[in-house]
C-alpha positions in Angstrom: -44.1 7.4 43.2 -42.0 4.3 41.7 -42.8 5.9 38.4 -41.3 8.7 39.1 -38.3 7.9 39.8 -37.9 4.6 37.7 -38.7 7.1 34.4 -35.4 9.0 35.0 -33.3 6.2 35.9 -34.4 4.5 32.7 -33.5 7.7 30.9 -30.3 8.3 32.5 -29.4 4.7 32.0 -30.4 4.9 28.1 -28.5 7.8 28.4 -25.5 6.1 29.6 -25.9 3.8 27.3 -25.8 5.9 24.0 -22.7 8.0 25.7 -20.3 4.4 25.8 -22.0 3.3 22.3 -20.5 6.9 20.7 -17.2 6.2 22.5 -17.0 2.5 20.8 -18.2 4.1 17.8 -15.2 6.5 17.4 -13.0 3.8 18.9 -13.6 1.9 15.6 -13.6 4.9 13.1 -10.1 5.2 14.7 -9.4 1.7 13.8 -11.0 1.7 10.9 -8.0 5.2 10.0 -5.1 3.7 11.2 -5.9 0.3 9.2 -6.7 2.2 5.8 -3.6 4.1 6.4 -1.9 0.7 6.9 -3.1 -0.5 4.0 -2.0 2.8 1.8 1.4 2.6 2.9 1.9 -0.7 2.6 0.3 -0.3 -1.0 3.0 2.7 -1.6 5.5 1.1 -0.6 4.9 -2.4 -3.0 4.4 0.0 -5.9 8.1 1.4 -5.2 9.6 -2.0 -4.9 7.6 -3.0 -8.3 8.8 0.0 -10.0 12.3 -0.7 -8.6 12.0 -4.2 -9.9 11.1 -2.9 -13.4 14.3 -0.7 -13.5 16.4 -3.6 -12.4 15.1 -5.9 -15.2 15.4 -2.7 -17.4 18.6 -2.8 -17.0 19.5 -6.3 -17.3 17.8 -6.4 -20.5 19.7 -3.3 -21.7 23.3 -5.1 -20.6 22.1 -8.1 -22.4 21.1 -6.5 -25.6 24.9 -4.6 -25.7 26.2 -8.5 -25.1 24.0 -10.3 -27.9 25.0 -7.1 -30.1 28.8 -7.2 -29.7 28.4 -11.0 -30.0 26.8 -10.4 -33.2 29.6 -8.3 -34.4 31.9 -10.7 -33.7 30.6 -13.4 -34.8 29.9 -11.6 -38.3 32.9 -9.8 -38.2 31.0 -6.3 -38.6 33.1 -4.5 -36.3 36.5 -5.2 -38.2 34.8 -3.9 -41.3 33.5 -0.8 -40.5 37.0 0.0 -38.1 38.7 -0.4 -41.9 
């Protein structure tokens, strides 16, 4: 008579068991989301900054290069030449 009952308890424990195992599993695949979506957006938004960085320097180097050029021309008088 112990077998009979200690057989359903057993499988009603295992039971048990696998039910709260399933509920830690999704628990971590839910994690496991939110952290990969983490990730994405933080890897979004360093490849705005970056490309805002690039612009910046763009621009920079453009505003340099019209500086070195009209220092050119001055230096070489260039500009006074071609005004005449």
């Amino acid at each position: 008579m112990t077998k009979t009952f200690a057989l359903p308890l057993a499988l009603a424990a295992s039971l048990g068991l696998a039910a709260c195992a399933e509920a830690e599993q999704e628990a971590v695949e839910a994690d496991a989301e939110e952290a990969a979506a983490d990730v994405e957006a933080a890897a979004d938004e360093a490849a705005a900054d970056m490309e805002a960085a690039a612009d910046d320097a763009m621009a920079e180097m453009d505003e340099m290069a019209g500086d070195v050029e009209a220092a050119a021309e001055d230096a070489t008088g260039t500009e006074d030449a071609e005004a005449e």
